[in-house]
PDBQT receptor file of N, H, CA, C and O in Angstrom, charges set to zero:
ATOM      1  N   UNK A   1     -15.487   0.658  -7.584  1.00  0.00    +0.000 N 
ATOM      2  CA  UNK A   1     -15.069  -0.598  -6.967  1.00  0.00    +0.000 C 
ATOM      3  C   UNK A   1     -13.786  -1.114  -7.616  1.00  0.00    +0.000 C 
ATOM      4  O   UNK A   1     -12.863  -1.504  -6.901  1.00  0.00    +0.000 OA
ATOM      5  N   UNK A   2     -13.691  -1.131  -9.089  1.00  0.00    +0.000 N 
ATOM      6  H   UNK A   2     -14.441  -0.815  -9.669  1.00  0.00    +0.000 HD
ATOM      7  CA  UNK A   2     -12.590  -1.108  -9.663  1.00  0.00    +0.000 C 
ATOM      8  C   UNK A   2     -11.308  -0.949  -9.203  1.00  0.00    +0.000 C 
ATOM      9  O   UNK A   2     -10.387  -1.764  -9.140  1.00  0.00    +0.000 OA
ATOM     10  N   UNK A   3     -11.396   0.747  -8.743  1.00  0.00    +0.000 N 
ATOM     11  H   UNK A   3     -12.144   1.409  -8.794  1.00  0.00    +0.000 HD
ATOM     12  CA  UNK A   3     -10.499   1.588  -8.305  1.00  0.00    +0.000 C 
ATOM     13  C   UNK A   3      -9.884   1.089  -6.948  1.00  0.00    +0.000 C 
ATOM     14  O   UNK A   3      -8.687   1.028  -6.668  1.00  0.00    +0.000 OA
ATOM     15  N   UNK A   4     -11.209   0.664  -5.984  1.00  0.00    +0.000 N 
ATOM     16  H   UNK A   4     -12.181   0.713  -6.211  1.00  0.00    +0.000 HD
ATOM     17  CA  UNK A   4     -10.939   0.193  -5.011  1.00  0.00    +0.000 C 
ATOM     18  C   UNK A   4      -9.652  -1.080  -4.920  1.00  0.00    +0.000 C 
ATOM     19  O   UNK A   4      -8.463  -1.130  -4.604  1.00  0.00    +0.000 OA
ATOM     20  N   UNK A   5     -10.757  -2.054  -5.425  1.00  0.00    +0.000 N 
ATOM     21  H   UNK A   5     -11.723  -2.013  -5.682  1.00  0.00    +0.000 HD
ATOM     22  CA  UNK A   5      -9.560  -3.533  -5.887  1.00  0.00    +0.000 C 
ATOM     23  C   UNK A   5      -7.863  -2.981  -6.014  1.00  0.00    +0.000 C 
ATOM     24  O   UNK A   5      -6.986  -3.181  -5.173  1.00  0.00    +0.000 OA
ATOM     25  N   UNK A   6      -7.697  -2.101  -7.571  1.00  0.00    +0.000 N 
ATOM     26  H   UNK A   6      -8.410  -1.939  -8.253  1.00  0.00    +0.000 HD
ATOM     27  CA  UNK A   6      -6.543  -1.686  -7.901  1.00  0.00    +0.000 C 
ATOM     28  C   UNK A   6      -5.536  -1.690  -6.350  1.00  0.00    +0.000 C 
ATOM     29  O   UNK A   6      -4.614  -2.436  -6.019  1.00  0.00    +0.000 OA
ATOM     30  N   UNK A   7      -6.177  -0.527  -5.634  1.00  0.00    +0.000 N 
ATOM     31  H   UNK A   7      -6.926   0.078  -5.903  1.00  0.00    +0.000 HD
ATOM     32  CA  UNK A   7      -5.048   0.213  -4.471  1.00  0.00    +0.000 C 
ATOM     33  C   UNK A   7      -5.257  -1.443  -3.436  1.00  0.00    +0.000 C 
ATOM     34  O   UNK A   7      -4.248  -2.105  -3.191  1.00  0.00    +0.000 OA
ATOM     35  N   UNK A   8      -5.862  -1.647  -3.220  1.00  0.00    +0.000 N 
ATOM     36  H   UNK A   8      -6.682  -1.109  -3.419  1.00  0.00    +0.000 HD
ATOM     37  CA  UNK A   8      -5.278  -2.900  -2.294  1.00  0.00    +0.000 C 
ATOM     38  C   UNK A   8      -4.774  -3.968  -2.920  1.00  0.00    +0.000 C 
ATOM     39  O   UNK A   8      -4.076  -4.800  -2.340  1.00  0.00    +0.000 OA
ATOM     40  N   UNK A   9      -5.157  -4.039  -4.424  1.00  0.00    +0.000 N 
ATOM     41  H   UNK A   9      -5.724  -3.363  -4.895  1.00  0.00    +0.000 HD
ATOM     42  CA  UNK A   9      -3.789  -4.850  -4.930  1.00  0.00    +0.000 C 
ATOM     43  C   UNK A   9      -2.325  -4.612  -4.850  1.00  0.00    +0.000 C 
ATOM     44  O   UNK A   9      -1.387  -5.376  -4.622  1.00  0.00    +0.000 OA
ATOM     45  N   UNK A  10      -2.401  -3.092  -5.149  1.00  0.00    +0.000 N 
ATOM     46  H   UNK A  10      -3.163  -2.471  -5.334  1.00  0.00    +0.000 HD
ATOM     47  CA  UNK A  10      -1.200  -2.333  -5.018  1.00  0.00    +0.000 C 
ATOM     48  C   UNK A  10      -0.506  -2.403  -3.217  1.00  0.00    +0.000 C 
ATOM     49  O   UNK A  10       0.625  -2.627  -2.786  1.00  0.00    +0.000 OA
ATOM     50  N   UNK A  11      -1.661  -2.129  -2.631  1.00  0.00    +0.000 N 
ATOM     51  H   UNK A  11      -2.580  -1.948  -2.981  1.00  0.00    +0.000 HD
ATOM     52  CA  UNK A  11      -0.998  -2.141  -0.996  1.00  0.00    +0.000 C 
ATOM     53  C   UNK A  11      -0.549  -3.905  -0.495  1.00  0.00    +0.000 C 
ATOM     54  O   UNK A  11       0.313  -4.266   0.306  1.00  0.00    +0.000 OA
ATOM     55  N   UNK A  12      -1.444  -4.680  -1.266  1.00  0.00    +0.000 N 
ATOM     56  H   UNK A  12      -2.145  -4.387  -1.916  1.00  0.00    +0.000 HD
ATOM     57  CA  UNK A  12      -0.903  -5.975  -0.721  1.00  0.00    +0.000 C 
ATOM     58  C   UNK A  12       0.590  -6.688  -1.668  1.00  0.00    +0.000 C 
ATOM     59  O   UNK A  12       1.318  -7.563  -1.199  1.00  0.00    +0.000 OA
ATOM     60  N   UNK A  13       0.736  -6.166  -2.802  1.00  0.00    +0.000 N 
ATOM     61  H   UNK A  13       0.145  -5.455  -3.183  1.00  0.00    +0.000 HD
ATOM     62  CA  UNK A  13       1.751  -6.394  -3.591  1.00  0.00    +0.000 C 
ATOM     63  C   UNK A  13       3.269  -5.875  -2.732  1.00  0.00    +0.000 C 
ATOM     64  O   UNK A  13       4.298  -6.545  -2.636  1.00  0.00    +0.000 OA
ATOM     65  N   UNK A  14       3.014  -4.461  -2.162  1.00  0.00    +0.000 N 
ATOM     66  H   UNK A  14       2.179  -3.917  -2.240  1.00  0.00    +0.000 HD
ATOM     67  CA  UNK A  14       3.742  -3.574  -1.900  1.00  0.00    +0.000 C 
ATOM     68  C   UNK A  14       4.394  -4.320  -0.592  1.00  0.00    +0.000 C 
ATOM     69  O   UNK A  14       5.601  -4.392  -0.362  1.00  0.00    +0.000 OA
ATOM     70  N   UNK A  15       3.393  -4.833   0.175  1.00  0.00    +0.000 N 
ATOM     71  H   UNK A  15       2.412  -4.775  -0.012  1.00  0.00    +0.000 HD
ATOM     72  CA  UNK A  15       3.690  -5.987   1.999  1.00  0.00    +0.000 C 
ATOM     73  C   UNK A  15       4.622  -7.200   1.057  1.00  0.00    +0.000 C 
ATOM     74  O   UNK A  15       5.770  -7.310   1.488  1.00  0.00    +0.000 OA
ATOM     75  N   UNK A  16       4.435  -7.723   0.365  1.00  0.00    +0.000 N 
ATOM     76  H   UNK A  16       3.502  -7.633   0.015  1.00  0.00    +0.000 HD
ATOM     77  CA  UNK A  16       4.741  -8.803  -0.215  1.00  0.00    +0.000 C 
ATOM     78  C   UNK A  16       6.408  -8.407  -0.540  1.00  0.00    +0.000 C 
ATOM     79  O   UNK A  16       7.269  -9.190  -0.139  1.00  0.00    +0.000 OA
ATOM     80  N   UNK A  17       6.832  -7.078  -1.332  1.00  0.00    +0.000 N 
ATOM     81  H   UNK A  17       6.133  -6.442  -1.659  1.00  0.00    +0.000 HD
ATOM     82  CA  UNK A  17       7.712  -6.703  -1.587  1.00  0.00    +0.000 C 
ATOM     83  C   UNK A  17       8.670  -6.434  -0.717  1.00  0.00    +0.000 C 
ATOM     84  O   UNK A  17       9.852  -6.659  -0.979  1.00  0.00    +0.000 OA
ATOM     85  N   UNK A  18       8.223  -5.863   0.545  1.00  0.00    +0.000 N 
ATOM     86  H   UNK A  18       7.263  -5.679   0.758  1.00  0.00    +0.000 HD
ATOM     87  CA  UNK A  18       9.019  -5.474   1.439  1.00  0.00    +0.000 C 
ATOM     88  C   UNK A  18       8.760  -6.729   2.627  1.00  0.00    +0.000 C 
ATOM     89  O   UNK A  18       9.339  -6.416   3.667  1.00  0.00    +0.000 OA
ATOM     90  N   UNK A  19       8.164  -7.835   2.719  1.00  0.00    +0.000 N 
ATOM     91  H   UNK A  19       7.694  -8.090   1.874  1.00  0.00    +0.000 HD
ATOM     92  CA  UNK A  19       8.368  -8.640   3.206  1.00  0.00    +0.000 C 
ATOM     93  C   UNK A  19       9.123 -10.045   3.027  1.00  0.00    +0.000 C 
ATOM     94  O   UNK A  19       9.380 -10.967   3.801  1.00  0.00    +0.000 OA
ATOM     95  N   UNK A  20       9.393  -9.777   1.512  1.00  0.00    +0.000 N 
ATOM     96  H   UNK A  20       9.185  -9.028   0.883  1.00  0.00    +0.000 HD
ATOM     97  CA  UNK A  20      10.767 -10.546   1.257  1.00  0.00    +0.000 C 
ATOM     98  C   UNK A  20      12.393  -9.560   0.373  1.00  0.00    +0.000 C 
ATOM     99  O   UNK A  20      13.308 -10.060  -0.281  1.00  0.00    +0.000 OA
ATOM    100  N   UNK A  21      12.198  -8.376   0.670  1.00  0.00    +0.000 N 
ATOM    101  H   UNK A  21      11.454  -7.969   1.201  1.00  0.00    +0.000 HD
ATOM    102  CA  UNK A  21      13.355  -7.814   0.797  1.00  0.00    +0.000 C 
ATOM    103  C   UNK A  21      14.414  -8.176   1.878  1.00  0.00    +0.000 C 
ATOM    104  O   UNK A  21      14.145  -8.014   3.068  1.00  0.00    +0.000 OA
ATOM    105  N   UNK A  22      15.614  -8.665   1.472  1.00  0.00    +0.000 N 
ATOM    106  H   UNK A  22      15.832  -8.797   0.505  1.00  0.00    +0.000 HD
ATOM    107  CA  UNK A  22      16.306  -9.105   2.246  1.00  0.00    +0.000 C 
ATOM    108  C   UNK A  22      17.207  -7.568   2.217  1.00  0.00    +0.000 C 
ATOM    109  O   UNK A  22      17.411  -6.774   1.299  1.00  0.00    +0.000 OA
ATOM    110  N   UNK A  23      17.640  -7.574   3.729  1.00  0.00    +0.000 N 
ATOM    111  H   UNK A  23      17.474  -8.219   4.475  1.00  0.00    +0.000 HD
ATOM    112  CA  UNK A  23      18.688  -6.899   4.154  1.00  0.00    +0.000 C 
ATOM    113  C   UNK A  23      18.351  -5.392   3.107  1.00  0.00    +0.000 C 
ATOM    114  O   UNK A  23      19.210  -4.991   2.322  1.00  0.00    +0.000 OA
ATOM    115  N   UNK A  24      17.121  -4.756   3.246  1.00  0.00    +0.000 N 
ATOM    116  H   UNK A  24      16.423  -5.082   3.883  1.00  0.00    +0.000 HD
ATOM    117  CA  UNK A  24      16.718  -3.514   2.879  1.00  0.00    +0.000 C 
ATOM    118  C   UNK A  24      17.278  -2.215   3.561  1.00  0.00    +0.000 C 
ATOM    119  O   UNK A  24      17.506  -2.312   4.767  1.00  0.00    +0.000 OA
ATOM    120  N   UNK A  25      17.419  -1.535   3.216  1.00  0.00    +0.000 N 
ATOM    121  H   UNK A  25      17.233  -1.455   2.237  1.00  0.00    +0.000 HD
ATOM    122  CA  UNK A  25      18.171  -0.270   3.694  1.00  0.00    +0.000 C 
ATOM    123  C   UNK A  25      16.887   0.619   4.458  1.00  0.00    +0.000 C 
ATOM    124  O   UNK A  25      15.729   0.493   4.060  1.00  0.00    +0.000 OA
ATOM    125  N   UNK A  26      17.252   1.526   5.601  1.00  0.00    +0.000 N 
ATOM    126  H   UNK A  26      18.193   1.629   5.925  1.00  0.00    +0.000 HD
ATOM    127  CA  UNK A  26      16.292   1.988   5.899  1.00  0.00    +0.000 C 
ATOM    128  C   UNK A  26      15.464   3.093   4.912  1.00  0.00    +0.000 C 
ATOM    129  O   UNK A  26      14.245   3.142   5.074  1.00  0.00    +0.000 OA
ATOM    130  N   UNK A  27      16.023   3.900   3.990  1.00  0.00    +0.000 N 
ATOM    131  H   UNK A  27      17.013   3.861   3.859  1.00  0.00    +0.000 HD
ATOM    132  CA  UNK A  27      15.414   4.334   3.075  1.00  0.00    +0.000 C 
ATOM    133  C   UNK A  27      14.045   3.797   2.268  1.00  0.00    +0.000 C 
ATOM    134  O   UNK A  27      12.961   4.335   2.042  1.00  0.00    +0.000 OA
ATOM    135  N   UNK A  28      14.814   1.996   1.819  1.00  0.00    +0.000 N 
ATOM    136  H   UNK A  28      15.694   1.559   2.003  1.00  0.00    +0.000 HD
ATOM    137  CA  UNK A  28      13.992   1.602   1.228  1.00  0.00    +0.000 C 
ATOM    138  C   UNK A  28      12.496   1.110   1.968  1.00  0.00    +0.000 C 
ATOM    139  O   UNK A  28      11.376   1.091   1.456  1.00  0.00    +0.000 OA
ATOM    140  N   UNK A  29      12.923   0.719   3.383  1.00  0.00    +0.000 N 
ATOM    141  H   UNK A  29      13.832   0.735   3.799  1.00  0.00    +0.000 HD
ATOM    142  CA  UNK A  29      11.739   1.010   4.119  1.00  0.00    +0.000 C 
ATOM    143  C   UNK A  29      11.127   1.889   4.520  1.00  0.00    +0.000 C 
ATOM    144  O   UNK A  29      10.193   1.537   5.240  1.00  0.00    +0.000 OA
ATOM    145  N   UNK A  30      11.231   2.893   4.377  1.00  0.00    +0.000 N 
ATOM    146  H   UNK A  30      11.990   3.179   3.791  1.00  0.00    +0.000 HD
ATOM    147  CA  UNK A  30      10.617   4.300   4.680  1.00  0.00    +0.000 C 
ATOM    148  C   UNK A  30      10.174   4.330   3.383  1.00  0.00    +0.000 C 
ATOM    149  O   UNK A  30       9.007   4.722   3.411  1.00  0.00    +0.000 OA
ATOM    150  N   UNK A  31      10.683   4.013   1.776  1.00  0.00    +0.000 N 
ATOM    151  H   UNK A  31      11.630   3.694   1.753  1.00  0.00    +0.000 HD
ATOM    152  CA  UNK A  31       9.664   4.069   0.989  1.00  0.00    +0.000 C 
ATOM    153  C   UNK A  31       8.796   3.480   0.855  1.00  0.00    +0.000 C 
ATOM    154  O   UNK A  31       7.805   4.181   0.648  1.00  0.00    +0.000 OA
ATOM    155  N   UNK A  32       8.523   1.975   0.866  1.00  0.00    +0.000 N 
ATOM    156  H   UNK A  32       9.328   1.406   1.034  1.00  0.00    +0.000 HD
ATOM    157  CA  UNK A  32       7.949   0.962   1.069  1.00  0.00    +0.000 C 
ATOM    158  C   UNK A  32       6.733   1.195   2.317  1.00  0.00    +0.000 C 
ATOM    159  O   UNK A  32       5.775   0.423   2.307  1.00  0.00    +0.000 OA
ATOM    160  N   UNK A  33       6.792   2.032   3.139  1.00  0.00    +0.000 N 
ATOM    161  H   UNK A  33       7.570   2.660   3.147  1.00  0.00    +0.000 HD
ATOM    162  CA  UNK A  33       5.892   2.385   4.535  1.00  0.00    +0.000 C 
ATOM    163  C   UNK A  33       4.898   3.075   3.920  1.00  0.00    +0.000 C 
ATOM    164  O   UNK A  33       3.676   2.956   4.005  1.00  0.00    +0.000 OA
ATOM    165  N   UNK A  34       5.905   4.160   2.993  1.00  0.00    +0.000 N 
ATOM    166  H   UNK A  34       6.898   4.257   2.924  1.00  0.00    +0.000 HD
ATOM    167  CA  UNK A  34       4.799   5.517   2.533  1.00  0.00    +0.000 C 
ATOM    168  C   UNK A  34       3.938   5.277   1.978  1.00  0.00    +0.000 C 
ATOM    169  O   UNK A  34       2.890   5.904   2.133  1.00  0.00    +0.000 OA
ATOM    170  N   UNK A  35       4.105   3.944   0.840  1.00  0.00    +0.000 N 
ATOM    171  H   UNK A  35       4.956   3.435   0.714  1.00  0.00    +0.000 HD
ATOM    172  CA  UNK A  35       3.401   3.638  -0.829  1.00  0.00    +0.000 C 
ATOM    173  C   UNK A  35       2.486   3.018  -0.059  1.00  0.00    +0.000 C 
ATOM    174  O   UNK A  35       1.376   3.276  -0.524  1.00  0.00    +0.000 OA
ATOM    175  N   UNK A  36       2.345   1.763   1.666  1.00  0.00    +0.000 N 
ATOM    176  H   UNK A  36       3.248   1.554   2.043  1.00  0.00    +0.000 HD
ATOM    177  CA  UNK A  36       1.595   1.317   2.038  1.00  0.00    +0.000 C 
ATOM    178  C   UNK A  36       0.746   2.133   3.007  1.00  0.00    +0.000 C 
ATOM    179  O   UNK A  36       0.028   1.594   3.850  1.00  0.00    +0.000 OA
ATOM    180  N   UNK A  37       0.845   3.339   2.870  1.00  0.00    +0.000 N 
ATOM    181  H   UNK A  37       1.428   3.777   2.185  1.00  0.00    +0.000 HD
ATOM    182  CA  UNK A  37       0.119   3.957   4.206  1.00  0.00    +0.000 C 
ATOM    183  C   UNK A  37      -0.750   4.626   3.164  1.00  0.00    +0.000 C 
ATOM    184  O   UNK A  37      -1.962   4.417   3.116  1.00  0.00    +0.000 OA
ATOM    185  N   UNK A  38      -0.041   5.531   2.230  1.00  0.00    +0.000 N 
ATOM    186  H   UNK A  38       0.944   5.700   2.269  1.00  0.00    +0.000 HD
ATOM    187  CA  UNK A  38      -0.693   6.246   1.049  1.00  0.00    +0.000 C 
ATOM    188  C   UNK A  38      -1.791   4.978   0.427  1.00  0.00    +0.000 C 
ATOM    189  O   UNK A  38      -2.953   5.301   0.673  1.00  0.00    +0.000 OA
ATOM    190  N   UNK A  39      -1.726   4.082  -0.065  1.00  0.00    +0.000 N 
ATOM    191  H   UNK A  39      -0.782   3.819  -0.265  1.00  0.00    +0.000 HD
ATOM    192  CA  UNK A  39      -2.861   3.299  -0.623  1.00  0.00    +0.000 C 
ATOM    193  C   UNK A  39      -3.676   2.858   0.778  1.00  0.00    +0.000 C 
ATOM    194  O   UNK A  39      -4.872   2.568   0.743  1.00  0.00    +0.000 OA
ATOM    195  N   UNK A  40      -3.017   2.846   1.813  1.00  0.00    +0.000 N 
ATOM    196  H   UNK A  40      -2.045   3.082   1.842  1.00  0.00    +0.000 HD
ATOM    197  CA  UNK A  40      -4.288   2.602   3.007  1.00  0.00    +0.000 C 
ATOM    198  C   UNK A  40      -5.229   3.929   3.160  1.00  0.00    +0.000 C 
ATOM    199  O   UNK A  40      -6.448   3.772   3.229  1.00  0.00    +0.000 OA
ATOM    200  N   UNK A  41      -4.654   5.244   3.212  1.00  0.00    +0.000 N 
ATOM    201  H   UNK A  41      -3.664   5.371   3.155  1.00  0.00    +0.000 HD
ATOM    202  CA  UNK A  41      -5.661   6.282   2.749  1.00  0.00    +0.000 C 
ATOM    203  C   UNK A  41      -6.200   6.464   1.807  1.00  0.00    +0.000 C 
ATOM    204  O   UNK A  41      -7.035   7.322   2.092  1.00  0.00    +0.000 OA
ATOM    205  N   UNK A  42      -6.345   6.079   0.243  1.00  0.00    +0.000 N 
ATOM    206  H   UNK A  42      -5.667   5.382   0.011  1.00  0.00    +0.000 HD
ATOM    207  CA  UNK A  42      -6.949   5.938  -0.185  1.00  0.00    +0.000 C 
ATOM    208  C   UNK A  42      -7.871   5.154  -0.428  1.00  0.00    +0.000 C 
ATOM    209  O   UNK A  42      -8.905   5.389  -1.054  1.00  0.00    +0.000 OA
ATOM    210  N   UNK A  43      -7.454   3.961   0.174  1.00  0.00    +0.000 N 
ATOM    211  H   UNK A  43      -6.615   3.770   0.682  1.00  0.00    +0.000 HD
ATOM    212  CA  UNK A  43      -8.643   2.892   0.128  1.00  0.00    +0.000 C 
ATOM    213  C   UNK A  43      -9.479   3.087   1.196  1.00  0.00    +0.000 C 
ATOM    214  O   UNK A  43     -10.357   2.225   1.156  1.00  0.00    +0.000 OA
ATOM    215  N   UNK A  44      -9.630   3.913   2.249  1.00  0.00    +0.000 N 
ATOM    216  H   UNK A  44      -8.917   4.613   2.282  1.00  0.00    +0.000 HD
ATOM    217  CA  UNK A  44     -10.373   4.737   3.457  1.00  0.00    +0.000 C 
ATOM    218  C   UNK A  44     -11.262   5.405   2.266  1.00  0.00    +0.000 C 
ATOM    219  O   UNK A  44     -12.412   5.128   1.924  1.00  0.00    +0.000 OA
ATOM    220  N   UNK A  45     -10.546   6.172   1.856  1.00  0.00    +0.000 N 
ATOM    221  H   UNK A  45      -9.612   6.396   2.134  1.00  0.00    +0.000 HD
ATOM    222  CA  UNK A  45     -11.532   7.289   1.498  1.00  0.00    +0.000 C 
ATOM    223  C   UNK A  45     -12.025   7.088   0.273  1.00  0.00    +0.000 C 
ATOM    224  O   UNK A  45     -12.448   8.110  -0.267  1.00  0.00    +0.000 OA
ATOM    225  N   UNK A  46     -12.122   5.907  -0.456  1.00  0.00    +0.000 N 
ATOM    226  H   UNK A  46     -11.779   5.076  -0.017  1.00  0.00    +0.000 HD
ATOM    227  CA  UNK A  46     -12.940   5.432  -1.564  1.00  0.00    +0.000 C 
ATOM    228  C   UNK A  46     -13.740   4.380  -0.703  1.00  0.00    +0.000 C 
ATOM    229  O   UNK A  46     -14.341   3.668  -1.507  1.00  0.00    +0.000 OA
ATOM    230  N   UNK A  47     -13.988   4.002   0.509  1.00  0.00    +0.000 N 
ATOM    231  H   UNK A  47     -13.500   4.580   1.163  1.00  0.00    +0.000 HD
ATOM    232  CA  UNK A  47     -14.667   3.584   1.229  1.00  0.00    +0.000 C 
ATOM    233  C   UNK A  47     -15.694   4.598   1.762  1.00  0.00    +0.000 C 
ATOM    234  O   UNK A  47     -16.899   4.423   1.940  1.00  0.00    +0.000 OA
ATOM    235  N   UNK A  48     -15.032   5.576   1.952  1.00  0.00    +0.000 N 
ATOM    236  H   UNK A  48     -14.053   5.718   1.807  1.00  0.00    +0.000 HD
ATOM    237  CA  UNK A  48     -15.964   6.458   2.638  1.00  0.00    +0.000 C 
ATOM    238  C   UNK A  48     -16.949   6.903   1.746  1.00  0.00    +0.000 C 
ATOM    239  O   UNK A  48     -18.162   6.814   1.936  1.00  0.00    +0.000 OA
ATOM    240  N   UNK A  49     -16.384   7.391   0.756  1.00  0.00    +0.000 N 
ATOM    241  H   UNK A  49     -15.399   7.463   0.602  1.00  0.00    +0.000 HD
ATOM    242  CA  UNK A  49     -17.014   7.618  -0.485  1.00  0.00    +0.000 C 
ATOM    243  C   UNK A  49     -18.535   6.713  -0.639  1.00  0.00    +0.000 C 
ATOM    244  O   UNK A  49     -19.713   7.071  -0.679  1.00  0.00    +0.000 OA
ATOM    245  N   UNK A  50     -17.936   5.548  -0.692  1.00  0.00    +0.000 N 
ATOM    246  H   UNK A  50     -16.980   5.257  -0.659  1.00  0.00    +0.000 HD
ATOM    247  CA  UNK A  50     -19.249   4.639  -0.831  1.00  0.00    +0.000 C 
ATOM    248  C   UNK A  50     -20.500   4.346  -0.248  1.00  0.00    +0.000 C 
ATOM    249  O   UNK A  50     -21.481   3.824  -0.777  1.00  0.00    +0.000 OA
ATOM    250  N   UNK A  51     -20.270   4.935   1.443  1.00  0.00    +0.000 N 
ATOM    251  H   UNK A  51     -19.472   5.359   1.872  1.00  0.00    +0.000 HD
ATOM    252  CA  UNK A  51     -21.250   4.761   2.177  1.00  0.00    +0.000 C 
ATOM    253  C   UNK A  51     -22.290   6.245   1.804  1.00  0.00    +0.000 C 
ATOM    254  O   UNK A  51     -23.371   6.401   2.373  1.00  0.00    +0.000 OA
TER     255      UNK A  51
């Protein structure tokens, strides 16, 4: 559960970051997409895990 918390701290930190990036380059949004899609699969599958 720990683990869990961590990555959606990390995925909601990450929205926060790129939702007040001003005038971001598309790079930096394409990184910013990955780090939030990657902690949305993991927080799936430490869900899944649990059931």
């Amino acid at each position: 559960r720990s683990i869990l918390n961590k990555f959606e701290n990390f995925r909601t930190e990450v929205r926060e970051i790129k939702k007040n990036r001003k005038d971001a380059s598309s790079s930096e949004l394409r990184v910013l997409n990955s780090f939030i899609d990657k902690a949305g699969v993991n927080i799936q599958y430490l869900k899944d895990l649990a059931e």
